[in-house]
C-alpha positions as CSV (number, residue, x, y, z in Angstrom):
1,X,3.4,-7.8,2.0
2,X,3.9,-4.6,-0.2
3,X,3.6,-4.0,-4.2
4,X,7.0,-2.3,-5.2
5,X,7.0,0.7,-5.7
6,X,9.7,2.0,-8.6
7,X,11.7,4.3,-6.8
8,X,14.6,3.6,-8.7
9,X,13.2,4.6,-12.2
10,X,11.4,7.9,-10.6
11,X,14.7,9.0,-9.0
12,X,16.6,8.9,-12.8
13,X,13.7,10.8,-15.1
14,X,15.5,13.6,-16.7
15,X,13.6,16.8,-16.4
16,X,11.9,16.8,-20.1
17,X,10.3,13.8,-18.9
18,X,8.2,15.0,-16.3
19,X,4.9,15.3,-17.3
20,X,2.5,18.2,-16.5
21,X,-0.6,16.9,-14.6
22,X,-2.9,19.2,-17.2
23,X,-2.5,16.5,-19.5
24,X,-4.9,14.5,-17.5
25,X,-4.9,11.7,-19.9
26,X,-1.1,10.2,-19.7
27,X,1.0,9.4,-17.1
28,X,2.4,11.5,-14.5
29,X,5.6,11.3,-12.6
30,X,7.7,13.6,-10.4
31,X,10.5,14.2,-8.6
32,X,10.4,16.8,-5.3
33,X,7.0,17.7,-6.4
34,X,3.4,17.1,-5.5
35,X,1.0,15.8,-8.0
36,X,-3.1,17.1,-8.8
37,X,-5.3,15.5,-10.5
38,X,-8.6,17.8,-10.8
39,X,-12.2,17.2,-10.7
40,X,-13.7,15.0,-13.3
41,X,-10.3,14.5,-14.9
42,X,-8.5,10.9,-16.1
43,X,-4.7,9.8,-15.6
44,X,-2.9,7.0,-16.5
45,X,0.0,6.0,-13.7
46,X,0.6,8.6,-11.0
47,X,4.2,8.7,-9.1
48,X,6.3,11.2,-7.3
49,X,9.1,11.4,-4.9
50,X,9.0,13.9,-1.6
51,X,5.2,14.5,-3.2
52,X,1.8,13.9,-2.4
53,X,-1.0,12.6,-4.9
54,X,-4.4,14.4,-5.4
55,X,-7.2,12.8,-7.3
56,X,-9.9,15.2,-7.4
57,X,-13.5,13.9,-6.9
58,X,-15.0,11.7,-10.2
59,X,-11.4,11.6,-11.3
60,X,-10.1,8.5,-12.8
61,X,-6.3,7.0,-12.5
62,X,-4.4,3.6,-13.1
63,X,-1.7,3.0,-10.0
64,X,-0.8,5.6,-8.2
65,X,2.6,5.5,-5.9
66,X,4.6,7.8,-3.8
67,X,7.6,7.8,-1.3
68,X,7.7,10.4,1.1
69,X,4.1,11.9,0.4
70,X,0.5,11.1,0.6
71,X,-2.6,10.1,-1.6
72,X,-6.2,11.2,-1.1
73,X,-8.8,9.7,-3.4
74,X,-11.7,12.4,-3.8
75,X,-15.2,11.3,-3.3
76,X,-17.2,9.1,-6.3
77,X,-13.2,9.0,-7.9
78,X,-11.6,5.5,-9.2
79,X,-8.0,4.2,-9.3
80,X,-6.5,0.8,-9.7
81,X,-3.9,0.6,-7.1
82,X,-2.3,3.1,-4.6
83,X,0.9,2.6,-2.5
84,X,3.2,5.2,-0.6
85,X,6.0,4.9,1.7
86,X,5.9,7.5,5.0
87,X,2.9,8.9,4.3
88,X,-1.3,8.0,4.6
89,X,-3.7,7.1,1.6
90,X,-7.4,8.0,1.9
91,X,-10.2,7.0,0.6
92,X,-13.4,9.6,0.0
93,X,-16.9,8.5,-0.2
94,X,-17.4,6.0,-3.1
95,X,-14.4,5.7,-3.8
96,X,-13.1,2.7,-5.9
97,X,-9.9,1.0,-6.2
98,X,-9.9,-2.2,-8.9
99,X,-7.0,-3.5,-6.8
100,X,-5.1,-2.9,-3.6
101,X,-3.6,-0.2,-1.3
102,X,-0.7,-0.2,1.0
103,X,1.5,2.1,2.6
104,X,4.3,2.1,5.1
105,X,4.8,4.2,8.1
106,X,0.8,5.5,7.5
107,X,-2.6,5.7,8.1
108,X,-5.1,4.2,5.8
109,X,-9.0,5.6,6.0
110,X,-11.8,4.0,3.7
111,X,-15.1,7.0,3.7
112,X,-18.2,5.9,3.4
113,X,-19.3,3.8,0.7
114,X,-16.0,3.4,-0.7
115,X,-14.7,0.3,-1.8
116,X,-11.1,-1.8,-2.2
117,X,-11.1,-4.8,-4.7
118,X,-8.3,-6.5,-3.4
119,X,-6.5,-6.2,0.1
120,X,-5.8,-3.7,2.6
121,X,-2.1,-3.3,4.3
122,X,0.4,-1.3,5.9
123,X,3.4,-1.5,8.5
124,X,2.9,1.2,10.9
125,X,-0.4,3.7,11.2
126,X,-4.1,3.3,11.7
127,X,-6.4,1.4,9.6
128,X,-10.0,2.6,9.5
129,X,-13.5,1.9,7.9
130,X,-16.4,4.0,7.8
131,X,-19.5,1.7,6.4
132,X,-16.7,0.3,3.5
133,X,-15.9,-2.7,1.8
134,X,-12.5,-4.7,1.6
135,X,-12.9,-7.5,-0.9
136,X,-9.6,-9.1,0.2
137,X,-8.4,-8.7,3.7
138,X,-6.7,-5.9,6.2
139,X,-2.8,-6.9,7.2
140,X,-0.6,-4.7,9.1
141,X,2.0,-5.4,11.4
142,X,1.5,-2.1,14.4
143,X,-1.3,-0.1,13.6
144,X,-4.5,-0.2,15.3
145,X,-7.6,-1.3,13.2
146,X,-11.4,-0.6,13.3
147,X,-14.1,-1.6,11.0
148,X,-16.6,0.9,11.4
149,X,-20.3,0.1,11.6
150,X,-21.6,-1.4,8.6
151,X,-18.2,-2.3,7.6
152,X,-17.2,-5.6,5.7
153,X,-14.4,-7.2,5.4
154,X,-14.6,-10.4,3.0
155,X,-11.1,-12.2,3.0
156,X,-10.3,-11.5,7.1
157,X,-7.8,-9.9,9.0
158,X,-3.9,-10.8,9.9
159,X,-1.9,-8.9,12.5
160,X,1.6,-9.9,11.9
161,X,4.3,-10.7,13.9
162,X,7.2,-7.5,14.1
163,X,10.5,-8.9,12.8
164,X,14.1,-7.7,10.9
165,X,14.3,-4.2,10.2
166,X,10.1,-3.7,11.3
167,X,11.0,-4.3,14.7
168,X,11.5,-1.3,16.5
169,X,11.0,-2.4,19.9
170,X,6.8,-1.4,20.4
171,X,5.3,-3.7,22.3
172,X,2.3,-1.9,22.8
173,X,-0.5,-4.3,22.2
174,X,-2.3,-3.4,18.8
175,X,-6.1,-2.3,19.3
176,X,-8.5,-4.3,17.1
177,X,-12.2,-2.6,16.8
178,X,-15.2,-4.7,15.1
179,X,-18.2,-2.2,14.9
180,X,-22.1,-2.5,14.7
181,X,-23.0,-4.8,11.9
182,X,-19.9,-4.8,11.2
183,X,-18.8,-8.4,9.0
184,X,-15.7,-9.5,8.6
185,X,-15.6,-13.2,6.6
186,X,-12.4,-15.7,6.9
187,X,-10.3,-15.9,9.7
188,X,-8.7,-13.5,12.2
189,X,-5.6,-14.4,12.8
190,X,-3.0,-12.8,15.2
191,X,0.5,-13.3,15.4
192,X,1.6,-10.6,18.8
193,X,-0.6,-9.1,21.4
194,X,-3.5,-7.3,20.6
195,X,-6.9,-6.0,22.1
196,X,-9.9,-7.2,20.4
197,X,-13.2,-5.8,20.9
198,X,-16.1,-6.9,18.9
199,X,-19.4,-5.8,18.9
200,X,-22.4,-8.0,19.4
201,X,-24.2,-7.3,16.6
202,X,-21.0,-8.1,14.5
203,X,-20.0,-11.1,12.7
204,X,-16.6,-12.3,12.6
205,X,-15.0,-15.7,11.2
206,X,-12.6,-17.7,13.6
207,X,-9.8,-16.1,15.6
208,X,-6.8,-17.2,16.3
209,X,-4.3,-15.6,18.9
210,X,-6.9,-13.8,20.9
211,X,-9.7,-13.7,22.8
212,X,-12.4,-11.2,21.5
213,X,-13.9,-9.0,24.4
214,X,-17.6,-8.4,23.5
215,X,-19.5,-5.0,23.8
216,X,-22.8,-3.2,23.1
217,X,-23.7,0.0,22.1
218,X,-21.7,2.2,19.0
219,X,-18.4,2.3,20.7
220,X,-16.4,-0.2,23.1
Protein backbone atom coordinates (compact mmCIF):
# COMPACT_ATOMS: atom_id res chain seq x y z
CA UNK A 1 0.00 0.00 0.00
CA UNK A 2 3.15 2.26 0.16
CA UNK A 3 5.33 4.11 -2.71
CA UNK A 4 9.03 2.94 -2.15
CA UNK A 5 10.91 4.97 -0.77
CA UNK A 6 14.88 4.69 -2.07
CA UNK A 7 16.67 4.00 0.96
CA UNK A 8 19.11 2.15 -0.64
CA UNK A 9 20.46 4.93 -3.06
CA UNK A 10 20.27 7.67 -0.03
CA UNK A 11 22.32 5.38 2.29
CA UNK A 12 25.41 5.16 -0.63
CA UNK A 13 25.64 9.16 -1.70
CA UNK A 14 29.25 10.06 -1.10
CA UNK A 15 29.53 13.29 0.84
CA UNK A 16 30.24 15.71 -2.31
CA UNK A 17 26.88 14.71 -3.36
CA UNK A 18 24.87 16.03 -0.76
CA UNK A 19 23.33 19.03 -1.81
CA UNK A 20 22.93 22.21 0.32
CA UNK A 21 19.13 23.12 0.70
CA UNK A 22 20.24 27.04 -0.31
CA UNK A 23 20.12 25.90 -3.62
CA UNK A 24 16.38 25.82 -3.50
CA UNK A 25 16.09 24.91 -7.11
CA UNK A 26 17.67 21.21 -7.34
CA UNK A 27 17.36 18.31 -5.55
CA UNK A 28 18.22 17.66 -2.01
CA UNK A 29 19.27 14.59 -0.21
CA UNK A 30 20.91 13.68 3.08
CA UNK A 31 22.16 11.33 5.23
CA UNK A 32 21.87 11.88 9.40
CA UNK A 33 20.59 15.33 8.66
CA UNK A 34 17.46 17.27 8.54
CA UNK A 35 16.36 19.14 5.56
CA UNK A 36 14.75 23.12 5.25
CA UNK A 37 13.23 24.37 2.62
CA UNK A 38 12.44 28.22 3.42
CA UNK A 39 9.61 30.46 2.71
CA UNK A 40 8.67 31.14 -0.84
CA UNK A 41 11.49 28.83 -2.01
CA UNK A 42 11.32 25.88 -4.90
CA UNK A 43 13.06 22.25 -4.73
CA UNK A 44 13.17 19.52 -6.88
CA UNK A 45 13.11 15.88 -4.86
CA UNK A 46 13.61 16.09 -1.14
CA UNK A 47 15.12 12.92 0.83
CA UNK A 48 17.03 12.27 3.96
CA UNK A 49 17.84 9.52 6.38
CA UNK A 50 17.50 10.01 10.49
CA UNK A 51 16.07 13.64 9.14
CA UNK A 52 13.06 15.53 8.96
CA UNK A 53 11.70 17.61 5.89
CA UNK A 54 10.67 21.37 6.18
CA UNK A 55 8.87 23.08 3.40
CA UNK A 56 8.37 26.51 4.43
CA UNK A 57 5.01 28.26 3.62
CA UNK A 58 4.43 29.09 -0.42
CA UNK A 59 7.34 26.78 -0.94
CA UNK A 60 7.28 24.43 -3.84
CA UNK A 61 8.85 20.71 -4.07
CA UNK A 62 8.62 17.47 -6.31
CA UNK A 63 8.56 14.15 -3.89
CA UNK A 64 9.69 14.40 -0.79
CA UNK A 65 10.73 11.13 1.35
CA UNK A 66 12.34 10.30 4.67
CA UNK A 67 13.04 7.31 6.92
CA UNK A 68 13.35 7.97 10.46
CA UNK A 69 12.13 11.70 10.37
CA UNK A 70 9.11 13.81 9.64
CA UNK A 71 7.63 16.24 6.94
CA UNK A 72 5.54 19.36 7.51
CA UNK A 73 4.18 21.15 4.55
CA UNK A 74 3.92 24.96 5.48
CA UNK A 75 0.67 26.73 4.85
CA UNK A 76 -0.33 27.91 0.92
CA UNK A 77 3.02 25.41 0.02
CA UNK A 78 2.80 22.62 -2.85
CA UNK A 79 4.59 19.22 -3.31
CA UNK A 80 3.90 16.20 -5.46
CA UNK A 81 4.27 13.31 -3.17
CA UNK A 82 5.48 12.79 0.41
CA UNK A 83 6.33 9.46 2.19
CA UNK A 84 8.29 8.71 5.53
CA UNK A 85 8.92 5.75 7.52
CA UNK A 86 8.56 6.24 11.64
CA UNK A 87 7.72 9.53 11.53
CA UNK A 88 4.27 11.98 10.85
CA UNK A 89 3.66 14.16 7.60
CA UNK A 90 1.56 17.33 7.95
CA UNK A 91 -0.29 19.22 5.96
CA UNK A 92 -0.69 23.28 6.70
CA UNK A 93 -3.57 25.28 5.49
CA UNK A 94 -3.87 25.10 1.64
CA UNK A 95 -1.68 22.96 1.24
CA UNK A 96 -1.33 20.95 -2.03
CA UNK A 97 -0.03 17.70 -2.91
CA UNK A 98 -0.37 16.69 -6.96
CA UNK A 99 -0.25 13.12 -5.76
CA UNK A 100 -0.18 10.96 -2.64
CA UNK A 101 1.10 10.70 1.01
CA UNK A 102 1.93 7.85 3.21
CA UNK A 103 3.92 7.11 6.08
CA UNK A 104 4.59 4.21 8.38
CA UNK A 105 4.50 4.12 12.05
CA UNK A 106 2.86 7.99 11.94
CA UNK A 107 0.40 10.38 12.07
CA UNK A 108 -0.97 12.04 9.13
CA UNK A 109 -2.94 15.70 9.65
CA UNK A 110 -4.55 17.58 6.54
CA UNK A 111 -5.12 21.78 7.97
CA UNK A 112 -7.58 23.53 6.68
CA UNK A 113 -8.21 23.96 3.17
CA UNK A 114 -5.50 21.78 2.15
CA UNK A 115 -5.82 19.31 -0.37
CA UNK A 116 -4.34 15.53 -1.52
CA UNK A 117 -4.73 14.58 -5.24
CA UNK A 118 -4.46 11.16 -4.93
CA UNK A 119 -4.78 8.79 -1.72
CA UNK A 120 -4.17 8.96 1.79
CA UNK A 121 -2.31 6.00 3.83
CA UNK A 122 -0.39 4.76 6.57
CA UNK A 123 0.23 1.61 8.86
CA UNK A 124 0.22 2.77 12.40
CA UNK A 125 -0.84 6.55 13.68
CA UNK A 126 -3.71 8.87 13.49
CA UNK A 127 -5.21 10.13 10.36
CA UNK A 128 -6.96 13.50 10.54
CA UNK A 129 -8.91 16.21 8.48
CA UNK A 130 -9.69 19.64 9.31
CA UNK A 131 -12.29 21.01 6.50
CA UNK A 132 -9.79 19.04 3.65
CA UNK A 133 -10.07 17.22 0.63
CA UNK A 134 -8.76 13.64 -0.38
CA UNK A 135 -9.31 13.14 -4.03
CA UNK A 136 -8.53 9.35 -3.69
CA UNK A 137 -9.27 7.58 -0.47
CA UNK A 138 -7.85 7.13 3.33
CA UNK A 139 -6.25 3.37 3.95
CA UNK A 140 -4.52 2.39 7.07
CA UNK A 141 -4.31 -0.68 8.76
CA UNK A 142 -4.24 0.67 13.05
CA UNK A 143 -4.68 4.15 13.22
CA UNK A 144 -7.76 5.87 14.22
CA UNK A 145 -9.34 8.23 11.55
CA UNK A 146 -11.55 11.43 11.59
CA UNK A 147 -12.80 13.51 8.79
CA UNK A 148 -13.31 16.74 10.34
CA UNK A 149 -16.32 18.90 9.64
CA UNK A 150 -16.50 19.89 6.17
CA UNK A 151 -14.19 17.26 5.25
CA UNK A 152 -14.45 15.23 1.92
CA UNK A 153 -13.23 12.26 1.06
CA UNK A 154 -14.01 11.29 -2.79
CA UNK A 155 -12.64 7.69 -3.41
CA UNK A 156 -13.79 6.11 0.36
CA UNK A 157 -12.10 4.65 3.09
CA UNK A 158 -10.48 0.94 3.73
CA UNK A 159 -9.33 -0.28 7.12
CA UNK A 160 -7.29 -3.23 6.47
CA UNK A 161 -6.93 -6.33 7.94
CA UNK A 162 -3.28 -6.64 10.28
CA UNK A 163 -1.18 -9.47 8.83
CA UNK A 164 2.83 -10.73 8.39
CA UNK A 165 5.22 -8.53 9.93
CA UNK A 166 2.13 -5.58 10.56
CA UNK A 167 0.72 -7.67 13.12
CA UNK A 168 1.80 -6.84 16.37
CA UNK A 169 -0.79 -8.27 18.35
CA UNK A 170 -3.34 -4.78 18.86
CA UNK A 171 -6.51 -5.65 18.87
CA UNK A 172 -7.77 -2.58 19.98
CA UNK A 173 -10.71 -1.77 17.76
CA UNK A 174 -9.72 1.21 15.42
CA UNK A 175 -11.93 4.48 16.03
CA UNK A 176 -13.51 5.79 12.82
CA UNK A 177 -14.96 9.58 13.09
CA UNK A 178 -17.26 11.15 10.23
CA UNK A 179 -17.86 14.89 11.16
CA UNK A 180 -20.50 17.63 10.32
CA UNK A 181 -20.94 17.80 6.65
CA UNK A 182 -18.55 15.84 6.47
CA UNK A 183 -18.65 13.58 2.73
CA UNK A 184 -17.04 10.82 2.08
CA UNK A 185 -17.93 9.20 -1.65
CA UNK A 186 -17.40 5.27 -2.49
CA UNK A 187 -17.49 2.70 -0.10
CA UNK A 188 -16.27 2.12 3.47
CA UNK A 189 -15.03 -0.87 3.70
CA UNK A 190 -13.55 -2.67 6.91
CA UNK A 191 -11.59 -5.59 7.19
CA UNK A 192 -11.06 -5.90 11.57
CA UNK A 193 -13.01 -4.28 14.27
CA UNK A 194 -13.59 -0.81 14.43
CA UNK A 195 -15.92 1.90 15.98
CA UNK A 196 -17.75 3.98 13.57
CA UNK A 197 -19.43 7.05 14.46
CA UNK A 198 -20.96 9.29 11.84
CA UNK A 199 -22.62 12.32 12.10
CA UNK A 200 -26.06 13.05 10.91
CA UNK A 201 -25.48 15.70 8.84
CA UNK A 202 -22.74 13.59 7.10
CA UNK A 203 -22.83 11.57 3.99
CA UNK A 204 -21.10 8.47 3.56
CA UNK A 205 -21.28 5.75 0.60
CA UNK A 206 -21.96 2.00 1.64
CA UNK A 207 -20.18 0.23 4.58
CA UNK A 208 -19.07 -2.84 4.80
CA UNK A 209 -17.83 -4.55 8.06
CA UNK A 210 -19.55 -2.30 10.51
CA UNK A 211 -22.35 -0.82 11.69
CA UNK A 212 -22.11 3.12 11.83
CA UNK A 213 -23.40 4.53 15.24
CA UNK A 214 -25.09 7.96 14.50
CA UNK A 215 -24.64 11.16 16.49
CA UNK A 216 -25.53 14.88 16.62
CA UNK A 217 -23.85 17.79 17.56
CA UNK A 218 -19.79 18.65 16.64
CA UNK A 219 -18.41 15.75 18.44
CA UNK A 220 -19.62 12.00 19.12
Amino acid sequence: MLRPILLCLALTLPAAALISPSWASDDVSKVNGSIRIDEGQRAGDLDTVNGSITLGGHGQAEELSTVNGSIEIGDDASIHSAGTVNGRITLGKRARVSEAIDTVNGSLLLDEGSEVSGDVSNVNGSIRLRSAHVGGGIRTVGGDIEIGADSRVDKGIRVEKSSGWFNWGNNKPVRVVIGPRAVVKGSLVFEREVELRVSDSAQIGEVSGATAQRFSGEHP
